[in-house]
C-alpha positions as CSV (number, residue, x, y, z in Angstrom):
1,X,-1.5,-15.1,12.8
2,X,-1.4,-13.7,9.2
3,X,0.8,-16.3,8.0
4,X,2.3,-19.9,8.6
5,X,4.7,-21.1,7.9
6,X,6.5,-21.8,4.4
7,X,4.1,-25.3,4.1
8,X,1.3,-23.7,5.3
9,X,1.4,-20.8,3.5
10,X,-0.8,-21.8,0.3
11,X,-4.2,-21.3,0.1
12,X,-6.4,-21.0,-3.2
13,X,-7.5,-18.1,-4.5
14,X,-11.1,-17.4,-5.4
15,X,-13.4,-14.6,-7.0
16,X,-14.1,-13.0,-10.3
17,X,-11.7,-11.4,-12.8
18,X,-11.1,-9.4,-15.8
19,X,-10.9,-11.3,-18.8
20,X,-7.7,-12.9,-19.4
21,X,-4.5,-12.3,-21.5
22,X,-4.7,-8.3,-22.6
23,X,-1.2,-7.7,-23.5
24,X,-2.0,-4.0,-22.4
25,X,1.6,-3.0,-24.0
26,X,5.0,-4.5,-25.3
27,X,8.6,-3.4,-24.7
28,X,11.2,-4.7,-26.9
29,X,13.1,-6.3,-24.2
30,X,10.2,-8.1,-23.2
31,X,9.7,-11.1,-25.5
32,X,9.4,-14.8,-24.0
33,X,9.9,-17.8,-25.2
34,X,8.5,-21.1,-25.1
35,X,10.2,-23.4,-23.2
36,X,9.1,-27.8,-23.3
37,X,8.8,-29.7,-20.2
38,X,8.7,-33.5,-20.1
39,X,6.3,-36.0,-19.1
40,X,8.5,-37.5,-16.6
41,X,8.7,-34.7,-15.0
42,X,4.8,-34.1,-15.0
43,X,4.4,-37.3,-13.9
44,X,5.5,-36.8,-10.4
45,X,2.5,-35.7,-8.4
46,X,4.7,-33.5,-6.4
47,X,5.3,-31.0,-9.3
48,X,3.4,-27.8,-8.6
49,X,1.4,-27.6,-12.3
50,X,-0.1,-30.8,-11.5
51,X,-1.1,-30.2,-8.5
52,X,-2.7,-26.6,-9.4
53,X,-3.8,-27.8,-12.8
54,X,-5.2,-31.6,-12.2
55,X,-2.4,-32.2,-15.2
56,X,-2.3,-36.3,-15.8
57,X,0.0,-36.3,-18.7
58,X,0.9,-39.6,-20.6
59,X,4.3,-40.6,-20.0
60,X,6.7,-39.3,-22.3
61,X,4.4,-36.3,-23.6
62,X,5.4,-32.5,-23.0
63,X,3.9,-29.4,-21.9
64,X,4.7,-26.0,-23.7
65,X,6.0,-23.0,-20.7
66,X,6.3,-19.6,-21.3
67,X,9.8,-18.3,-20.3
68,X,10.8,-15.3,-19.3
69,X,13.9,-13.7,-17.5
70,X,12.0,-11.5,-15.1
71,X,8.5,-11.8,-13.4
72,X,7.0,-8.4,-12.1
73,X,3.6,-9.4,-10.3
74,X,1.4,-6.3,-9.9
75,X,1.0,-3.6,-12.1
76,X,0.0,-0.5,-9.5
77,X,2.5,2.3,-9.0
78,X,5.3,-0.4,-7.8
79,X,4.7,-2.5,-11.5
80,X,5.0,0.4,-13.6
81,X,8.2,1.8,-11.9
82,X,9.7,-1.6,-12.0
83,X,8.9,-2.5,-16.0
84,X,10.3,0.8,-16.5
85,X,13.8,1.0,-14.9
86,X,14.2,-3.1,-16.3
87,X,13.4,-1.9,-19.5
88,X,16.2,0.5,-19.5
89,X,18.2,-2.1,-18.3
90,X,17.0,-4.5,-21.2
91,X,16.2,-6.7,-18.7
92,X,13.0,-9.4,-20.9
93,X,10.1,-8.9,-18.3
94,X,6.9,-9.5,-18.3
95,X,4.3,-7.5,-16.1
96,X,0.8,-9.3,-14.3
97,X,-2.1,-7.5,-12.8
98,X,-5.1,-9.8,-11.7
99,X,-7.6,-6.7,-12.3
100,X,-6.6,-3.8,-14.5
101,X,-3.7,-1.1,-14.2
102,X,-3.8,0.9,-10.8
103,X,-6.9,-1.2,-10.0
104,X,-6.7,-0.3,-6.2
105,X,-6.9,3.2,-6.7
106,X,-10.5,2.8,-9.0
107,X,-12.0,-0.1,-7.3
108,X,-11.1,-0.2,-3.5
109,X,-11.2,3.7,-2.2
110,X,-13.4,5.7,-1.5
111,X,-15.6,8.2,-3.9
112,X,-13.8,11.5,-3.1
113,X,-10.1,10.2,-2.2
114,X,-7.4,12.5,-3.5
115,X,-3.6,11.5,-3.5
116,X,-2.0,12.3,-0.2
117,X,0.5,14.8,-1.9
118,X,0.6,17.6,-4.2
119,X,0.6,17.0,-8.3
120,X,4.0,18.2,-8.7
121,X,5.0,15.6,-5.8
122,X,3.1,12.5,-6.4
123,X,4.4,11.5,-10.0
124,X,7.0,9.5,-11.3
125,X,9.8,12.3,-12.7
126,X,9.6,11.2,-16.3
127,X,5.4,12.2,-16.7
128,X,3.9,15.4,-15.4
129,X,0.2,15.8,-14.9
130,X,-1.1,17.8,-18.3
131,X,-4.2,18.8,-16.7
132,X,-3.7,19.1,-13.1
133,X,-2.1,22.0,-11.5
134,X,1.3,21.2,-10.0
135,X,0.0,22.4,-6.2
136,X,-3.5,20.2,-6.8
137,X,-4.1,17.1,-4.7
138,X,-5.2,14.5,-8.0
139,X,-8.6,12.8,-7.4
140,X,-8.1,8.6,-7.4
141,X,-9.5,8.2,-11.0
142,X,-6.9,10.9,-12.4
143,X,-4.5,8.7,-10.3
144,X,-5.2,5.2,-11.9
145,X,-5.4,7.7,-15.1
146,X,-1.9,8.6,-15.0
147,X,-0.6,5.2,-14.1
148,X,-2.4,3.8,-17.0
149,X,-0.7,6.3,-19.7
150,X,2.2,5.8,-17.9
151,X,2.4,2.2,-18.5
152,X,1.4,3.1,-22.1
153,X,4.3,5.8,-22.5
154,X,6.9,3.0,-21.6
155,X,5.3,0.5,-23.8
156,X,5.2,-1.7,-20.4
157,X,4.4,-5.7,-21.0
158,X,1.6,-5.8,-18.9
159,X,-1.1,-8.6,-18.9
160,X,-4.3,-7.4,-17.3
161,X,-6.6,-10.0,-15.7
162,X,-4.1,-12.3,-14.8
163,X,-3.8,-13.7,-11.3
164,X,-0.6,-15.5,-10.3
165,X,-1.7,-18.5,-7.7
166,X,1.6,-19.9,-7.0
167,X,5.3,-19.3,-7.4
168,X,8.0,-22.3,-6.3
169,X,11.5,-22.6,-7.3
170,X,12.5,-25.0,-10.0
171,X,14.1,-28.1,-8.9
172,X,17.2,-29.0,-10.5
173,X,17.8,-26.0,-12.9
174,X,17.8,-22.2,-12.1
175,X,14.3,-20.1,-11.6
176,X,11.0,-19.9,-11.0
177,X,8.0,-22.0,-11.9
178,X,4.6,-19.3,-11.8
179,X,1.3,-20.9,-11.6
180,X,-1.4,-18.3,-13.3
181,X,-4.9,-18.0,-13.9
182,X,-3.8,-18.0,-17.7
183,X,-1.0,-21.0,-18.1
184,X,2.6,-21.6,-16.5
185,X,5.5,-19.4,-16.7
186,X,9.2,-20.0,-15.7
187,X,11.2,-17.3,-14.8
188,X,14.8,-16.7,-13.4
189,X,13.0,-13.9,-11.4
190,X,10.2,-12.9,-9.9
191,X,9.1,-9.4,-7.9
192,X,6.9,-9.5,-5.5
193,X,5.4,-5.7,-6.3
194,X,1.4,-5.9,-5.0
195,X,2.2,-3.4,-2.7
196,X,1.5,-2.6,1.2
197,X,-2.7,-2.3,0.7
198,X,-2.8,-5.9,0.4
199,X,-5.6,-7.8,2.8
200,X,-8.2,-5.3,4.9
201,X,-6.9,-5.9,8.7
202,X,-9.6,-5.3,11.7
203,X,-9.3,-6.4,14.9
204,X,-12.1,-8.9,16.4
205,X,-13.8,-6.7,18.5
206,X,-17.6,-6.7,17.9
207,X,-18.5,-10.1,16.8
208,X,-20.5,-10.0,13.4
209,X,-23.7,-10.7,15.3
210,X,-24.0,-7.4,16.9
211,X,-26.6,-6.0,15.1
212,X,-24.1,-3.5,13.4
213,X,-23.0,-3.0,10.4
214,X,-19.3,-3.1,10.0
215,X,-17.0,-2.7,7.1
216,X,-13.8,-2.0,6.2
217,X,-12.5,1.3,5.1
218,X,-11.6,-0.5,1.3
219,X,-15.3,-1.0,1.3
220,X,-16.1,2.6,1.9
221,X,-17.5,4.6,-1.0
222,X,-19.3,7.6,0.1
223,X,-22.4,8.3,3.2
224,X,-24.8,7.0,1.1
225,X,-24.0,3.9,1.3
226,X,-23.7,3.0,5.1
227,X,-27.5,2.6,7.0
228,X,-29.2,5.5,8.6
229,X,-27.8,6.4,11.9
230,X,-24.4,7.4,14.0
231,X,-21.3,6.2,12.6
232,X,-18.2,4.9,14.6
233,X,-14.8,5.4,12.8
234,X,-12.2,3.8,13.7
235,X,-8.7,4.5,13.0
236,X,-7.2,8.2,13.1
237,X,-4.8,8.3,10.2
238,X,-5.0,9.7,6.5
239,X,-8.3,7.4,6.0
240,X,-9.7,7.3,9.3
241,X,-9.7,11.0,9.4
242,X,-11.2,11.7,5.9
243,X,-14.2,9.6,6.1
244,X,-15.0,10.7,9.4
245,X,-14.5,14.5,8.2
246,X,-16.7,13.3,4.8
247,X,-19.3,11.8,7.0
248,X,-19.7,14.4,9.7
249,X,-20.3,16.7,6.7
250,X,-23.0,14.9,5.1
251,X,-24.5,15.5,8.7
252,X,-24.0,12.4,10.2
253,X,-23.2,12.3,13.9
254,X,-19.7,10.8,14.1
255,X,-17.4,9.4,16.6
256,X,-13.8,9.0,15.9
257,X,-11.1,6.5,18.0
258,X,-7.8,6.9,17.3
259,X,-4.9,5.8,19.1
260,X,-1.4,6.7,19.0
261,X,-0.7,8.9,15.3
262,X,1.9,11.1,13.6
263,X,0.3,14.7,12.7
264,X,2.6,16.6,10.8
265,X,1.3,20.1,9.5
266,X,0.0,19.6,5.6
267,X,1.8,23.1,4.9
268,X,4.2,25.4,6.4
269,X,5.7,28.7,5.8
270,X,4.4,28.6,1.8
271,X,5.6,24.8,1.5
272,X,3.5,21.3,1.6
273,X,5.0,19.0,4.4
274,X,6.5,16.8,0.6
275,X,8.8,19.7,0.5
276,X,9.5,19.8,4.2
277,X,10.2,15.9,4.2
278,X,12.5,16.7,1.4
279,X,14.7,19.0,2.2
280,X,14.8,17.8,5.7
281,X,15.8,14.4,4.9
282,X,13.0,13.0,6.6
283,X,12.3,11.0,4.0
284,X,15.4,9.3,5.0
285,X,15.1,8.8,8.3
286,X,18.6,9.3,9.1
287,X,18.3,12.1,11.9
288,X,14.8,11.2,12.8
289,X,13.8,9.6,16.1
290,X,12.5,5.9,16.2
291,X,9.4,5.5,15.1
292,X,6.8,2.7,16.6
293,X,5.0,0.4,14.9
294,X,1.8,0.5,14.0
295,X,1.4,4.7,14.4
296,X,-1.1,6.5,12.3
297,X,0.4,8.7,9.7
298,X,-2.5,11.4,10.0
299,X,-1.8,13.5,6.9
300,X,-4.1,13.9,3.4
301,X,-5.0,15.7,0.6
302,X,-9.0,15.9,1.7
303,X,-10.6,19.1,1.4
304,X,-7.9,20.9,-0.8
305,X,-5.3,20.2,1.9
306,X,-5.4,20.6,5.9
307,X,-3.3,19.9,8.7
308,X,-4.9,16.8,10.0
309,X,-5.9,18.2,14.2
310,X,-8.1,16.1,15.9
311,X,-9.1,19.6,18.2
312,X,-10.8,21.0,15.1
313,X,-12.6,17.9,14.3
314,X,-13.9,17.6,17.6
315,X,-15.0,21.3,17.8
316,X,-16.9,20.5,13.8
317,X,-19.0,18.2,15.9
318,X,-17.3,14.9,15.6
319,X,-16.7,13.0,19.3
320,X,-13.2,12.1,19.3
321,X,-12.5,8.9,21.7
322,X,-9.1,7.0,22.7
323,X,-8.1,3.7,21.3
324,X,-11.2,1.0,20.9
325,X,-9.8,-2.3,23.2
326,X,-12.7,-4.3,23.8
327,X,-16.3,-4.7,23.6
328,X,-19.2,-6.4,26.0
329,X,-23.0,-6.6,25.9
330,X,-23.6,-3.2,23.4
331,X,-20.8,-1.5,24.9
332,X,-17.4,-0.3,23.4
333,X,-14.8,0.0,26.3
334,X,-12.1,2.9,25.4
335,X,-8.8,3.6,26.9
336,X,-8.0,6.2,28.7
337,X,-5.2,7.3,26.4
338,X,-6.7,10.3,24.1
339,X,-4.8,13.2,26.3
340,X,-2.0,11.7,25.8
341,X,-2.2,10.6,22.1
342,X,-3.4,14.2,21.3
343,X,-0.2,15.5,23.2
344,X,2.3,13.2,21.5
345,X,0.8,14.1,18.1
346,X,1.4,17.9,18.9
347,X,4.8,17.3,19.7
348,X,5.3,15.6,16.1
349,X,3.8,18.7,14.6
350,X,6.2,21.0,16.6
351,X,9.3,19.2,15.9
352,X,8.5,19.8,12.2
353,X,7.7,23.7,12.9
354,X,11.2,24.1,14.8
355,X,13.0,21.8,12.1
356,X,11.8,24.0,9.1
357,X,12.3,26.6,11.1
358,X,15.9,26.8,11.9
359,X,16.6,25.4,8.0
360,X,15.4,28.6,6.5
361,X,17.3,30.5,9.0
362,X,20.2,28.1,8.3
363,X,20.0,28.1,4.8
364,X,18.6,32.2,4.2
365,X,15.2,31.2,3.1
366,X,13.1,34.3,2.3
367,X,10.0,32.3,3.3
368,X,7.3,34.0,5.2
369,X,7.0,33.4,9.0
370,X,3.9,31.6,10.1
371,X,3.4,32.0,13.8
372,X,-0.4,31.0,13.9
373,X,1.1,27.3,13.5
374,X,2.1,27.2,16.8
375,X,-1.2,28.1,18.3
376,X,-3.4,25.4,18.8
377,X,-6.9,25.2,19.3
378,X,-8.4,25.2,22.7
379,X,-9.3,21.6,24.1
380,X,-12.8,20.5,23.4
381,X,-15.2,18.6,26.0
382,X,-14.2,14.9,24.6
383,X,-10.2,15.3,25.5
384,X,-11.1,17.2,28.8
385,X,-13.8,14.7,30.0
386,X,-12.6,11.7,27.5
387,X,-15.7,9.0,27.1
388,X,-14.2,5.5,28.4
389,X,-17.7,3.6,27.4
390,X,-19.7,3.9,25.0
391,X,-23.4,2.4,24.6
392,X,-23.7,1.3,20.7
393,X,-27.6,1.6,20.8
394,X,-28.0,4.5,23.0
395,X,-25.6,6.6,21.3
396,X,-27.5,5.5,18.1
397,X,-24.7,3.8,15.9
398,X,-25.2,1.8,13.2
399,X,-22.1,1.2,11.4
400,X,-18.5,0.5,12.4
401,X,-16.2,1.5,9.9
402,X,-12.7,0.1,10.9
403,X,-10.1,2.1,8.9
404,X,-7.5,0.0,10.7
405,X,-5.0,-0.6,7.5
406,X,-3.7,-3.7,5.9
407,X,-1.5,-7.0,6.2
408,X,0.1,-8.8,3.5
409,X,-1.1,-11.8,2.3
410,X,2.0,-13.9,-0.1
411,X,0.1,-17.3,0.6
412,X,1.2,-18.0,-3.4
413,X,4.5,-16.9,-2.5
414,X,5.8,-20.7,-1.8
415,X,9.6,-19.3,-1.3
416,X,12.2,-18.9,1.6
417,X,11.8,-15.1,1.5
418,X,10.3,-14.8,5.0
419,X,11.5,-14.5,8.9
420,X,10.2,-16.5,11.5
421,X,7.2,-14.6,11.7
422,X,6.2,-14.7,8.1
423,X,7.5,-11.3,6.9
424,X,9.1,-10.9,3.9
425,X,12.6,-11.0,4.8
426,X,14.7,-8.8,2.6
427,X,17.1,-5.5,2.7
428,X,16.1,-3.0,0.4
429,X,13.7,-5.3,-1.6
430,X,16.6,-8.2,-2.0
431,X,15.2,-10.7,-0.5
432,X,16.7,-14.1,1.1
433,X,15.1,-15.7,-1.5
434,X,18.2,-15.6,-4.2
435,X,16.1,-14.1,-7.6
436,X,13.1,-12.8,-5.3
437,X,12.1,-9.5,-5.1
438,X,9.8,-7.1,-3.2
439,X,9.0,-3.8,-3.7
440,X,6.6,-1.0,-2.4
441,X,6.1,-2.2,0.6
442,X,6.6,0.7,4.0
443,X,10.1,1.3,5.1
444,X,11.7,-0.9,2.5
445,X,14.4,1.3,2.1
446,X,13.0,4.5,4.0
447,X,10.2,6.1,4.7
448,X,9.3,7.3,1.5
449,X,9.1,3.3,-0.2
450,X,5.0,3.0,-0.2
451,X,5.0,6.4,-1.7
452,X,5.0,6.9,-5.3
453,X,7.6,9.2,-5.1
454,X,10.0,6.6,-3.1
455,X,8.7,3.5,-4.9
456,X,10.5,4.6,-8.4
457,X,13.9,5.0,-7.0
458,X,13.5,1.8,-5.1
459,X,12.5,-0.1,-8.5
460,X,15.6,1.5,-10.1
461,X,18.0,-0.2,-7.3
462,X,16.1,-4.1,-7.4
463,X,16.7,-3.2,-11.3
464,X,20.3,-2.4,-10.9
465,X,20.2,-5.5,-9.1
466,X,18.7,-7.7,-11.5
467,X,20.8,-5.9,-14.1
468,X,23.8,-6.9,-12.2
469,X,22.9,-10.7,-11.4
470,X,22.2,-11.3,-14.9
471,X,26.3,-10.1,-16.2
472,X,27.5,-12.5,-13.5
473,X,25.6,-15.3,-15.4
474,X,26.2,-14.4,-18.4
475,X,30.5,-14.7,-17.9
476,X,32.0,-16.8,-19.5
477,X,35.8,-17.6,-18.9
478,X,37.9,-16.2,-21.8
């Protein structure tokens, strides 16, 4: 289980950091203040700083908090939208990143990852790429770039190479006491914005005695760095299916499982799928059908921008297999379910053809007709005949790269924000949690809330929020 319950839930964190306590910017509604708590209080083991801290204060002596109305913990793309829409609402925050500013996008991708829409698309609306062309797919360290003068152009309060260990509720009074790498802070709120790419999540399938390398796909940086050899990928959406394409390039024999996946076409009729999702409302799910969990979302950026079809990658030399579901004695045992996952992906891609279609009949689009979408490529040997075994050492594999996704790890999260199964509990980022936040995690509002272009408008509705909760305080009766 990724998490236990609310008791259970804390666990230490470990590992090196950036040095502490760059106050990378300052917003004028961000000043804190210092705020005094007693000995007595200190002097009850129970209380969370001494029990992070080893505090043993003399009776009757204090300890200087920092105090601050509003906590944002993260400073990706989820950070930087948030500091901005609570500065325009002059809410005081204050904003901490254990690493630096859109660390995930320089330090845990790989070498030639691109953003998974177009420049034009993949922006917050008040800063437009100045060196990018609008229809360009931004490498990762342009990415982190752009967050970075973003944070900058706001003046955003953000303290880089801070980690927050543990967040409780005050007892007795109103707010939040935070537990940091750096000192305590109280705050009347906190927001929960580290975003979906939280822990690396594999299943335990080959035990780490095979005799094969295995790593995550947050691990991945570029062919070079896995052992000589056959390399199985595993894991058909957006980062599955670029590293195996990457790899199968560098001339690397390759096999790819994937199991059930979402293929929309990258472009159509003169417009990236961003538009499509647009002006379709797909973004907001509202006419769409039900989507499972757990489904692949095989669409990128890679290579200047292709529809993501497994057909093609099979016929560039890459063996495609079903889902991975066990392994025994050197051999990977695959389901028999490739056909069909192939087939269910094509009928994603179709309902997006026929959707775009009748709108620009519907609406008088003159946008040119594309009929060689709707021909698809003939089916190669390893959907007709699909491989159900596969014999690690004879088919000469070396590595296992498991691009299997994420979990979320809020171990320091010591609130009652989450359901009976550990998930944050919450509608649209309000949490249960009364002064708890979360934001930039998938489908928190819709479809498009991991996405840079969803996670600002969700950051401007928990502001509103905050915004809101903070003039019902602050009545008094006349």
């Amino acid at each position: 289980m990724p998490f236990a319950n609310l008791e259970g839930r804390r666990r230490k964190n470990g590992g090196a950091r950036e040095a502490p306590g760059d106050l990378f910017g300052f917003s004028e509604v961000s000043p804190s203040k210092m705020l005094v708590i007693s000995g007595a209080d200190l002097e009850h083991t129970s209380h969370p700083m001494n029990r992070l801290f080893n505090l043993s204060p003399l009776s009757g002596s204090n300890m200087s908090v920092e105090a601050i109305d509003t906590l944002v913990i993260g400073a990706g793309q989820s950070g930087i939208a948030m500091s901005e829409h609570l500065t325009q609402m002059n809410v005081p925050h204050i904003v901490l990143e254990r690493k630096r500013v859109a660390e995930r996008w320089r330090s845990e991708r790989w070498d030639s990852l691109v953003a998974n829409g177009p420049a034009w698309h993949d922006r917050f609306p008040n800063l437009e790429f100045d060196d990018v062309g609008p229809d360009v797919f931004p490498p990762k360290e342009r990415m982190a770039q752009y967050f970075e003068d973003y944070a900058k152009m706001i003046k955003a309060p953000v303290r880089t190479g801070v980690e927050v260990r543990h967040v409780k509720r005050c007892e007795n009074r109103p707010g939040f006491i935070i537990a940091t790498s750096e000192g305590v802070i109280e705050a009347q709120r906190v927001v929960a914005a580290t975003g979906p790419f939280q822990v690396p999540q594999y299943p335990n399938i080959v035990p780490a005695d095979a005799g094969i390398q295995q790593l995550h796909s947050s691990a991945y940086k570029n062919p070079g760095q896995l052992e000589d050899g056959a390399v199985l990928v595993v894991g058909g959406g957006a980062s599955g299916s670029q590293i195996a394409e990457e790899l199968r390039a560098s001339g690397r024999t390759v096999y790819l499982s994937i199991g059930e996946h979402y293929r929309p076409p990258r472009s159509y009729r003169d417009r990236d799928y961003v538009w499509w999702l647009g002006v379709l409302g797909k973004w907001d799910e509202i006419k769409i059908k039900p989507k499972k969990k757990h489904v692949a979302f095989a669409v990128s950026g890679y290579d200047g921008g292709k529809t993501m079809d497994f057909r093609r990658l099979a016929h560039s030399g890459i063996t495609v297999l079903g889902l991975t579901k066990g392994y025994e004695n050197g051999v990977l045992h695959i389901a028999d379910d490739l056909a069909a996952n192939i087939a269910e992906g094509d009928e994603a891609y179709f309902d997006v053809l026929r959707d775009a279609d009748a709108y620009v009949e519907r609406n008088g689009l003159d946008l040119p007709p594309e009929p060689e979408a709707w021909n698809l490529l003939d089916n190669p040997a390893c959907i007709v005949q699909p491989i159900l075994q596969l014999d690690l050492a004879k088919a000469g594999v070396k590595t296992i790269l498991w691009a299997t996704g994420f979990k979320f790890d809020f171990s320091w999260l010591d609130v009652d924000a989450f359901d009976e199964n550990g998930m944050p509990f919450h509608k649209r980022g309000i949490s249960a949690e009364t002064g708890v936040y979360f934001l930039g995690l998938p489908e928190l509002t819709n479809r498009a809330s991991s996405f840079i272009y969803g996670v600002w408008h969700d950051a401007k509705y928990i502001a509103d929020h905050i915004a809101l909760q903070r003039s019902y305080l602050a009545y008094q009766k006349a």
